[in-house]
MIMARRO-616506 format. One line per 8 residues: number of its first residue (from 1); their letters; for each residue z, y negated, x negated of N, C-alpha, C, O. Coordinates in nm, 4 decimals. Layout:
BEGIN
NUM = A = Z Y X Z Y X Z Y X Z Y X ~ ...
// end
This chain:
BEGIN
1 = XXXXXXXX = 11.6679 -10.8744 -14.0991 11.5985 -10.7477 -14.1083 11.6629 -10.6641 -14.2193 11.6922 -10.7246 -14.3225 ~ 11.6841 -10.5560 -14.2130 11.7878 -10.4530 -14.2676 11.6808 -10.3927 -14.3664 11.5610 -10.3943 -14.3382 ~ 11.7314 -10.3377 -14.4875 11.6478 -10.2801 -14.5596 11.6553 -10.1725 -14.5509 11.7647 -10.1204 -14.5729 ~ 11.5303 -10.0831 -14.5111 11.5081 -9.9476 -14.4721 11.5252 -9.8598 -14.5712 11.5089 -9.8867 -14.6902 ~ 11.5687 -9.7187 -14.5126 11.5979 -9.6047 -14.6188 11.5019 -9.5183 -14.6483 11.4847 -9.4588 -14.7547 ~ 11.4214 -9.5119 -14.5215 11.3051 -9.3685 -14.4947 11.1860 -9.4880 -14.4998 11.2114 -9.6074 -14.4843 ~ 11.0809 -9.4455 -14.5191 10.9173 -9.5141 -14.5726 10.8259 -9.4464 -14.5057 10.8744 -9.3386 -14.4713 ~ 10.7079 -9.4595 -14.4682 10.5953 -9.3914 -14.4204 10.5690 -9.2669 -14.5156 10.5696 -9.2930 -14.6359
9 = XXXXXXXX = 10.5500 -9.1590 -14.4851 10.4888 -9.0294 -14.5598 10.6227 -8.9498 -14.6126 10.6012 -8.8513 -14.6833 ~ 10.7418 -8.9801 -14.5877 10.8405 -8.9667 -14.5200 10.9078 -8.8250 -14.4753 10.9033 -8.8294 -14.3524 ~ 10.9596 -8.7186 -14.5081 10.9746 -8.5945 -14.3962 11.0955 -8.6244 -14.3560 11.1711 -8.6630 -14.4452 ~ 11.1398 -8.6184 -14.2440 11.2746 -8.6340 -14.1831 11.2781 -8.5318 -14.0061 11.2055 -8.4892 -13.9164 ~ 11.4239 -8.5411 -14.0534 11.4499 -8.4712 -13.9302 11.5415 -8.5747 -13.8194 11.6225 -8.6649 -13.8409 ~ 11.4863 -8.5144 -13.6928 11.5852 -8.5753 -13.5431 11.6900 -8.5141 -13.5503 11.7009 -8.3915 -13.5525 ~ 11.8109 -8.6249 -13.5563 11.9547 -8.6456 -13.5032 12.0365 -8.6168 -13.4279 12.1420 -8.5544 -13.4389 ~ 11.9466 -8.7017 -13.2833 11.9677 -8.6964 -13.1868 11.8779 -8.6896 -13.0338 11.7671 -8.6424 -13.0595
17 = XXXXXXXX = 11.8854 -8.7081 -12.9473 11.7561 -8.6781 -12.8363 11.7383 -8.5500 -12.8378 11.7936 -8.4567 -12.8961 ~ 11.6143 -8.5645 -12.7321 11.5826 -8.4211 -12.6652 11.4896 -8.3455 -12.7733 11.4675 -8.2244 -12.7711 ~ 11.4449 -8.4257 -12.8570 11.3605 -8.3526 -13.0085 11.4774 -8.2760 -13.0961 11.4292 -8.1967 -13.1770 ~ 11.6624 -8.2860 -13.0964 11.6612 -8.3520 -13.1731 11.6574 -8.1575 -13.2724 11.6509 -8.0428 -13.2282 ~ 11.6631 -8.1981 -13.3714 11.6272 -8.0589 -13.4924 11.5035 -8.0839 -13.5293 11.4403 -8.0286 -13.6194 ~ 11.4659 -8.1778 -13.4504 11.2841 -8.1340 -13.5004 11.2252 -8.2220 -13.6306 11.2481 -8.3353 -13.6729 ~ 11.1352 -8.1093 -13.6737 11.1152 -8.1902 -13.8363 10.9288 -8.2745 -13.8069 10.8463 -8.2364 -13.7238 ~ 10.9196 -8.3439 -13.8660 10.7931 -8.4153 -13.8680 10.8078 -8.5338 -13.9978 10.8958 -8.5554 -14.0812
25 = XXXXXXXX = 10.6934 -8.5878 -13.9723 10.6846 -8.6657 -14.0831 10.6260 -8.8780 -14.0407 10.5576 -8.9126 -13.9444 ~ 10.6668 -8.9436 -14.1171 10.6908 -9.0668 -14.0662 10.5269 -9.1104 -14.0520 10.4624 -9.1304 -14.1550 ~ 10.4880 -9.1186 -13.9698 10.3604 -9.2161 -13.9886 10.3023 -9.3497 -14.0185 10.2026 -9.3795 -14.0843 ~ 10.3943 -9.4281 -13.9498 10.4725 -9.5621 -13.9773 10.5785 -9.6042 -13.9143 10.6361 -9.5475 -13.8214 ~ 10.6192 -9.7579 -13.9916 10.7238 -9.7642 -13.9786 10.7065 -9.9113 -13.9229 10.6048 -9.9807 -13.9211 ~ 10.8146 -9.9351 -13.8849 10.8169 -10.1082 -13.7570 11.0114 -10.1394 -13.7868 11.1181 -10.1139 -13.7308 ~ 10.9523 -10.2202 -13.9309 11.1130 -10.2272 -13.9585 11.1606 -10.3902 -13.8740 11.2696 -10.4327 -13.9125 ~ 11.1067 -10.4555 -13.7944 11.1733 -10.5886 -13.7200 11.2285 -10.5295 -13.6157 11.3323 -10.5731 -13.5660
33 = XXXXXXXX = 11.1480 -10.3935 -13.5575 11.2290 -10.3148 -13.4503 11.2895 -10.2376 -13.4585 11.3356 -10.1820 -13.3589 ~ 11.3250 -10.1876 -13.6218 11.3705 -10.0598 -13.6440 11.3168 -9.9297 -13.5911 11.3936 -9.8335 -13.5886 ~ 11.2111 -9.9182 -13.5547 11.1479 -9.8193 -13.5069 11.0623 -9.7192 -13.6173 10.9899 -9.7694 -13.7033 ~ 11.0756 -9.6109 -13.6072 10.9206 -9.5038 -13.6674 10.8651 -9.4380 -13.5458 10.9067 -9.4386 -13.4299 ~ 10.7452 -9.3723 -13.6081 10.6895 -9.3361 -13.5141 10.6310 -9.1636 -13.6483 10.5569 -9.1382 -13.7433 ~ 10.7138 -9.1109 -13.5735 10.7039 -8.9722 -13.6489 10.6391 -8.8415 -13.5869 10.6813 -8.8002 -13.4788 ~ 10.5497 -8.7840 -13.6455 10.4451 -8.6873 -13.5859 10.5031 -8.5496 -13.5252 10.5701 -8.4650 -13.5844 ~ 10.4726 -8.5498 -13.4318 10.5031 -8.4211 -13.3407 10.6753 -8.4301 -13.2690 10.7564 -8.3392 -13.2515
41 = XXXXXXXX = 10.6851 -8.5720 -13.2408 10.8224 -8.5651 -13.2345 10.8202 -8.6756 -13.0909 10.7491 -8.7717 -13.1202 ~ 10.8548 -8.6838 -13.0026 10.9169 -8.7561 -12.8888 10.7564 -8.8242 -12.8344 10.6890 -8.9268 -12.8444 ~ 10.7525 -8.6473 -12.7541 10.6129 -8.6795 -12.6823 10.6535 -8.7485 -12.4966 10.7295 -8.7026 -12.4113 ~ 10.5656 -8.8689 -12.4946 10.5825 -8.9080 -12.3475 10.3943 -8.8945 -12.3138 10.2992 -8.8708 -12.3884 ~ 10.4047 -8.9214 -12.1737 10.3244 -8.9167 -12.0849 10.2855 -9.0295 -12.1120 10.3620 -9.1040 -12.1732 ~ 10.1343 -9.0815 -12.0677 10.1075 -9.2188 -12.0023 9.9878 -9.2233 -11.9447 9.9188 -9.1343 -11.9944 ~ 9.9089 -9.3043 -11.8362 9.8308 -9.2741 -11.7508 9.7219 -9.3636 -11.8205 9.7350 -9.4812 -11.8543 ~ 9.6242 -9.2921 -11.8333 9.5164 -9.3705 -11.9263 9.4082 -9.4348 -11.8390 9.3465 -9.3622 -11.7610
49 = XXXXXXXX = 9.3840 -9.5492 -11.8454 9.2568 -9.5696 -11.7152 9.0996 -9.5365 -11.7894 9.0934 -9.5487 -11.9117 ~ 9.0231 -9.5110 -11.7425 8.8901 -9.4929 -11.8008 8.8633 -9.6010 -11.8410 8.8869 -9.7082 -11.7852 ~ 8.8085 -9.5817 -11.9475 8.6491 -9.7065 -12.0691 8.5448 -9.5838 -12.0948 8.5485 -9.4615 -12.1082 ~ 8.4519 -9.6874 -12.0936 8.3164 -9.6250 -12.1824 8.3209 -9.4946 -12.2629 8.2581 -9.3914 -12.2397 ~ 8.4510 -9.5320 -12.4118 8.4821 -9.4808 -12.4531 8.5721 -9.3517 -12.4365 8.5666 -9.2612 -12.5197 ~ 8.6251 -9.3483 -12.3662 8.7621 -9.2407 -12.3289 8.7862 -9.2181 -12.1768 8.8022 -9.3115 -12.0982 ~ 8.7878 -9.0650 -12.1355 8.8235 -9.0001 -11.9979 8.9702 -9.0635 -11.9786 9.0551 -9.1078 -12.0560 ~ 8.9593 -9.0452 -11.8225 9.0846 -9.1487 -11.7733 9.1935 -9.0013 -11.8102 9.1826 -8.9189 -11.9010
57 = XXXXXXXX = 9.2823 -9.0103 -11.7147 9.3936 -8.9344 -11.7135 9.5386 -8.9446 -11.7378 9.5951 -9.0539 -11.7340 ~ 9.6231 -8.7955 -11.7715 9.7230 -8.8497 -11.8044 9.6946 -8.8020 -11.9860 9.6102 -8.7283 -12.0372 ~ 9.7983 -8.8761 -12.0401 9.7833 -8.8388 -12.2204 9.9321 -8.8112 -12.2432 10.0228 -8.8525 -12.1709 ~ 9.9444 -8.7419 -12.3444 10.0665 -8.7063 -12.4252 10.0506 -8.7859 -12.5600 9.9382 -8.8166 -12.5996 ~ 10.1550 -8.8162 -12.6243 10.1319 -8.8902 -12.7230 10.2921 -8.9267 -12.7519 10.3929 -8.9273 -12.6812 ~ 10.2595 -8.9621 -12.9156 10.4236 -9.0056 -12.9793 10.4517 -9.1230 -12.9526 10.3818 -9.2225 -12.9717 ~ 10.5517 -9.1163 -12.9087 10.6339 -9.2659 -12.9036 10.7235 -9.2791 -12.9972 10.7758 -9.1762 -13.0399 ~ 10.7738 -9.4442 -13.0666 10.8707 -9.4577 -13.1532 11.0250 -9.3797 -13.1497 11.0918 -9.3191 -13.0659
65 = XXXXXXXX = 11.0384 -9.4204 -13.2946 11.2199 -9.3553 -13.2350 11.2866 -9.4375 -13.3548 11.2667 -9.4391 -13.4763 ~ 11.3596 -9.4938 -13.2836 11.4937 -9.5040 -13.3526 11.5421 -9.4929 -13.5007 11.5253 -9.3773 -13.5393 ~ 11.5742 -9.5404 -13.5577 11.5751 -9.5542 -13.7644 11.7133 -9.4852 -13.7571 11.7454 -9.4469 -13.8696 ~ 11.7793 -9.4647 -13.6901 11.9069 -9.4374 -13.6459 11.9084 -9.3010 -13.6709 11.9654 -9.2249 -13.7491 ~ 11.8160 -9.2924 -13.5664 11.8427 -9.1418 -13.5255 11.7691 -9.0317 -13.5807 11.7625 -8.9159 -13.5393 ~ 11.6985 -9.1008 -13.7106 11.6666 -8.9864 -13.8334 11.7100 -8.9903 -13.9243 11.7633 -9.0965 -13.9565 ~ 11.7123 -8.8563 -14.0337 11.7812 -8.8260 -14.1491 11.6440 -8.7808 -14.1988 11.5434 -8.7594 -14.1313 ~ 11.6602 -8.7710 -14.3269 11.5468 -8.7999 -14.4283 11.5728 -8.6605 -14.4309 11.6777 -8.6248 -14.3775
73 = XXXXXXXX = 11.4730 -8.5425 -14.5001 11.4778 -8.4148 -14.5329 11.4937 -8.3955 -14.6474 11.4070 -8.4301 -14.7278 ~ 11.6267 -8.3256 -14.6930 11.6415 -8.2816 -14.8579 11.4752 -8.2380 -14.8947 11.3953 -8.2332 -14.8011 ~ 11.4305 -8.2079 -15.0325 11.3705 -8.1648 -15.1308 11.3772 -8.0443 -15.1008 11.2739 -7.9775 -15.0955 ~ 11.5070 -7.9866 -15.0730 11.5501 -7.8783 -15.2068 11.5657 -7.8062 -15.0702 11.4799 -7.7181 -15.0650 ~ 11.6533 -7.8092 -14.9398 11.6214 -7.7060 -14.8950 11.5979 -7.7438 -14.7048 11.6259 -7.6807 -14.6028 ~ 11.5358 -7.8729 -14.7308 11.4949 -7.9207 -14.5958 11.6165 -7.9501 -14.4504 11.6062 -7.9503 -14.3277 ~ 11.7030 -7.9673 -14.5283 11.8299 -8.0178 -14.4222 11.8534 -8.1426 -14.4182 11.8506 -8.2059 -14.5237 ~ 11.8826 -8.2084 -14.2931 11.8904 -8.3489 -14.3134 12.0130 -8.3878 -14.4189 12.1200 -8.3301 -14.4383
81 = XXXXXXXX = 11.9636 -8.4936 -14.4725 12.0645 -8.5846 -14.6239 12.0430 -8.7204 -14.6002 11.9295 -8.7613 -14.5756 ~ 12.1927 -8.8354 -14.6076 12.1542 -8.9326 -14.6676 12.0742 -8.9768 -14.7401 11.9707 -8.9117 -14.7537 ~ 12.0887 -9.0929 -14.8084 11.9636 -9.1463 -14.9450 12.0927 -9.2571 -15.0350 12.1674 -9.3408 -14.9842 ~ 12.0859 -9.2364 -15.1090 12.1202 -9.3033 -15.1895 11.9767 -9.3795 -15.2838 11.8574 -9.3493 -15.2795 ~ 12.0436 -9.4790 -15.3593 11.9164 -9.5608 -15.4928 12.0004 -9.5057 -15.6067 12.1113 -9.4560 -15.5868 ~ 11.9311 -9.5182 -15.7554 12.0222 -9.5093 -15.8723 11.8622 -9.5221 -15.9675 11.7497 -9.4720 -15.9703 ~ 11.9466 -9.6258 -16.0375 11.8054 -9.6552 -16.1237 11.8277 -9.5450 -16.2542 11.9323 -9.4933 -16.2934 ~ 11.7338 -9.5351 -16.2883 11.6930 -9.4011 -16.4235 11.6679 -9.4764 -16.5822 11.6527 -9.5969 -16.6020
89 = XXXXXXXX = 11.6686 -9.4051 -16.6490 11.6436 -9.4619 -16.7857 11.5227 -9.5893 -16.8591 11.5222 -9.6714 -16.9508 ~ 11.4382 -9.5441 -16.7601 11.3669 -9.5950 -16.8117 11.3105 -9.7278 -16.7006 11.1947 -9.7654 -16.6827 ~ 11.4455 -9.7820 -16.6337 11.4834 -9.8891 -16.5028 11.3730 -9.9155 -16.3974 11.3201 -10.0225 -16.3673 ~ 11.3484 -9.7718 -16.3417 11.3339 -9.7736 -16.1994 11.4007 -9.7396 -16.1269 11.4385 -9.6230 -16.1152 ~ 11.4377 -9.8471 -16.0486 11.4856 -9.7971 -15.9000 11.4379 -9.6891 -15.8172 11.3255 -9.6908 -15.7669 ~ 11.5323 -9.5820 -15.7996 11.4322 -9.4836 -15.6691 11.5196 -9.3994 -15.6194 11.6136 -9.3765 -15.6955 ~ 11.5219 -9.3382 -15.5050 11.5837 -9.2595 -15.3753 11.6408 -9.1418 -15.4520 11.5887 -9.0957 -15.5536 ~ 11.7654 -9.0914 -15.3886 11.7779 -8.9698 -15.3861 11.8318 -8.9404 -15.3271 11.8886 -9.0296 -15.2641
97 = XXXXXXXX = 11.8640 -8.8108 -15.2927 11.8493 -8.7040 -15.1451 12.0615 -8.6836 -15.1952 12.0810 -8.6289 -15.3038 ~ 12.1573 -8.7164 -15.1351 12.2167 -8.7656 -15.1499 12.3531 -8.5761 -15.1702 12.4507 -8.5405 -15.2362 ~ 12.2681 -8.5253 -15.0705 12.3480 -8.3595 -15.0314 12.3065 -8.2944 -15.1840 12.3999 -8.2542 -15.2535 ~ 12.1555 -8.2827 -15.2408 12.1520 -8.2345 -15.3504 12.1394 -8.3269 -15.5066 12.1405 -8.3038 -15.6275 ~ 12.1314 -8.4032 -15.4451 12.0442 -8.4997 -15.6022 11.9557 -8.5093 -15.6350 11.9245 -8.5592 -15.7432 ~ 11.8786 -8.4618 -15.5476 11.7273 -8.4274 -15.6003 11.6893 -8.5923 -15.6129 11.7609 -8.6704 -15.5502 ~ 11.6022 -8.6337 -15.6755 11.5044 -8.7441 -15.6685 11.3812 -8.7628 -15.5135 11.3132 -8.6680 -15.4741 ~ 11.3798 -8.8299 -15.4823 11.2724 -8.8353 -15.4009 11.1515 -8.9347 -15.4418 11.0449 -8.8866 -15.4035
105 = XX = 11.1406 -9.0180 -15.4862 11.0180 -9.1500 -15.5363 10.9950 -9.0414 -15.6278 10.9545 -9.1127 -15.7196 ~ 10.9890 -8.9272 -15.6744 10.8771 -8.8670 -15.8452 10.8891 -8.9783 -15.9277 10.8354 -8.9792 -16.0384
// end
């Protein structure tokens, strides 16, 4: 299992696919599959059967995507950036946005 770059709460942008430009934010993450599942981004169909609880139909809804095929969103002016680590003075480890430098962990 690979150690992930992007984390839940997360802003990143699509790569690639039929989303791809589109900005949203990570909701969670499924790092054994490498998968996120990021808001407003790679809507499918699926046919819902009726319960008690919930009208049948069809639903729209996010499906995972790919660890691949997102880039984390600069800070500074919201374009996709690598990530780099670099620990700080006072020896924490934490992210940064790799196009500007910005810090990302605060």
């Amino acid at each position: 299992m690979a150690k992930l770059k992007i984390r839940k709460g997360d802003h990143v942008v699509l790569r690639t696919g039929k989303d791809k430009g589109k900005h949203g934010e990570v909701l969670k993450i499924m790092p054994r599959k490498n998968l996120a599942l990021v808001s407003g981004v790679n809507f499918v169909k699926r046919h819902q059967k009726q319960t008690p609880e919930q009208d049948g139909g069809i639903v729209s809804r996010e499906a995972p995507v790919h660890i691949s095929n997102l880039a984390l969103e600069d800070p500074k002016d919201g374009k996709p950036t690598r990530v780099g680590f670099k620990t700080l003075e006072d020896g924490r480890k934490v992210r940064f946005a790799r196009r500007s430098g910005e810090v990302i962990d605060g």
